[in-house]
Phi, psi and omega in degrees: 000329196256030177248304210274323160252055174230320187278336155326299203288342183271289198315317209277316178276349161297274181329317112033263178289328179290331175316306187305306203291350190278317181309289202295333174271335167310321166317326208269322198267346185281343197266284169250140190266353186263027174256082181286330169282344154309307193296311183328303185294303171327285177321293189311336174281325176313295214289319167304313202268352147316298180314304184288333180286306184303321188285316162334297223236334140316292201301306159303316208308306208296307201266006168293000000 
């Protein structure tokens, strides 16, 4: 049981930190627009660490 919510609390903080880091180059690129690889990185960590927080946070829903 304390193996399965230390791996909640590690997934919740990846999805997290991916959020910051997707946020903070969208920020960057938003500052300057000719930073193309910000929007790229930027999208791509939002949209992953979204995905990954809803998968998550289903997957407890389910085992609950």
């Amino acid at each position: 049981m304390g193996t399965k919510v230390n791996q909640f609390w590690t997934n919740l903080a990846v999805g997290v930190l991916g959020l910051f880091v997707g946020i903070d180059n969208l920020l960057r690129w938003n500052s300057d627009n000719s930073f193309t690889q910000g929007f790229v990185i930027g999208t791509l960590c939002t949209i992953l660490a979204t995905v990954w927080l809803v998968y998550i946070f289903v997957k407890r829903s389910k085992e609950e």
